[in-house]
N, C-alpha and C positions, 0 to 999 in steps of 0.2 A: 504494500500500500504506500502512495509516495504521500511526502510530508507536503503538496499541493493539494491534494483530494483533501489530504487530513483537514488542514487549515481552511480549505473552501467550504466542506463539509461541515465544517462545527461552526463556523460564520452564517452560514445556510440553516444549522441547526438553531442557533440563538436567534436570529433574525424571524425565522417563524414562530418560533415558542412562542417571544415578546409581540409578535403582532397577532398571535392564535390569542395567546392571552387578553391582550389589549380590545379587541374584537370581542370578546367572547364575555366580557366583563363591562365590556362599554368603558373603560377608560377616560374618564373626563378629558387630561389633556388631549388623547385623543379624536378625543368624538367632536372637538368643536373643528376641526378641518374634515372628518370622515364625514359626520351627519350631513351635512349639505354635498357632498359631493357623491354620497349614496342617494340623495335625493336627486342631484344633477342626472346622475349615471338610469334612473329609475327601479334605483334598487333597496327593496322594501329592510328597513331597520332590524325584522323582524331577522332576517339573512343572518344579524353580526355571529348568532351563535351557531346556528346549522345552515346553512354548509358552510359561510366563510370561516369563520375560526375556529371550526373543529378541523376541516379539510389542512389548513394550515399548521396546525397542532399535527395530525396524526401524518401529516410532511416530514414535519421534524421528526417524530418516534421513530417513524420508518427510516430515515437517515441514520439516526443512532443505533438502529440496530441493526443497519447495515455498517457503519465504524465498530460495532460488536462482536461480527463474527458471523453475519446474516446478508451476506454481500446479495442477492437475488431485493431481498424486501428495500434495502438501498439505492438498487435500479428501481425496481418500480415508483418507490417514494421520488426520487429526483424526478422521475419522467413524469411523473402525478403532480410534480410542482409548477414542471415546465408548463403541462397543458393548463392548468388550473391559472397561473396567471398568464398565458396565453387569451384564455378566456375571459379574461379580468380587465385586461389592455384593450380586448377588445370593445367588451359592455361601455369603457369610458371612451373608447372613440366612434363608435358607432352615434353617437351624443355631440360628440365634438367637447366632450368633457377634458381640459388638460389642468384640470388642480394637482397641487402635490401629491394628493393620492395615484393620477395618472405617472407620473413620472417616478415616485416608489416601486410603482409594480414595475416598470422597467429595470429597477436596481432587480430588483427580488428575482424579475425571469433571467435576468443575467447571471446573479445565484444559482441560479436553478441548473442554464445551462452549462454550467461553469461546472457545477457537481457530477450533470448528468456525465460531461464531456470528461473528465477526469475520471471517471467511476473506473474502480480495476479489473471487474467484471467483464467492460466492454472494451477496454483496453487492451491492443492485441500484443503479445510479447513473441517481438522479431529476434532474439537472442536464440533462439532454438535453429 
């Protein structure tokens, strides 16, 4: 496992935890740039706990127990982050929504892809 995945990977892990968290809790500092820009996006409040911040949450688990010893549940959690704000980027431009929440999830899919792309799994080893 290279010490890039590791570091991408646990940056990916903490970054979802605290925004599954924040989501899932409603957050005050958060919610005063989320709430209107969920509203902008047409996405109902009700969302913050199922699916947005659970999906985000069990992102992160799946990452971590892919750094645990569970490298398949890893791939799948990165590639579930990818699409998930794939979908996310989308909702806010289909809107023409570009609050900081638009441009966060660009961080976060760039996490995502960063994890997926380094994952050791898919990583082909030309040494043989």
């Amino acid at each position: 496992m290279s010490t890039a995945y590791v570091i991408t990977a646990l940056v990916t892990i903490a970054a979802n935890t605290f925004s599954g968290f924040a989501a899932m809790t409603r957050l005050k500092p958060i919610m005063r740039t989320l709430g209107p820009a969920l509203h902008r996006a047409g996405v109902p409040e009700t969302w913050l706990v199922w699916p947005i911040g659970a999906l985000k949450a069990l992102g992160a688990l799946g990452l971590a127990l892919g750094l645990l010893g569970v490298p398949l549940i890893g791939t799948a959690a990165a590639a579930g982050l990818v699409l998930y704000f794939v979908c996310a980027l989308y909702t806010h431009l289909r809107v023409s929504d570009f609050s900081p929440q638009f441009y966060l999830g660009t961080v976060f899919l760039g996490l995502a892809v960063a994890t997926l792309a380094l994952d050791p799994a898919l990583v082909l080893d030309l040494r043989r």
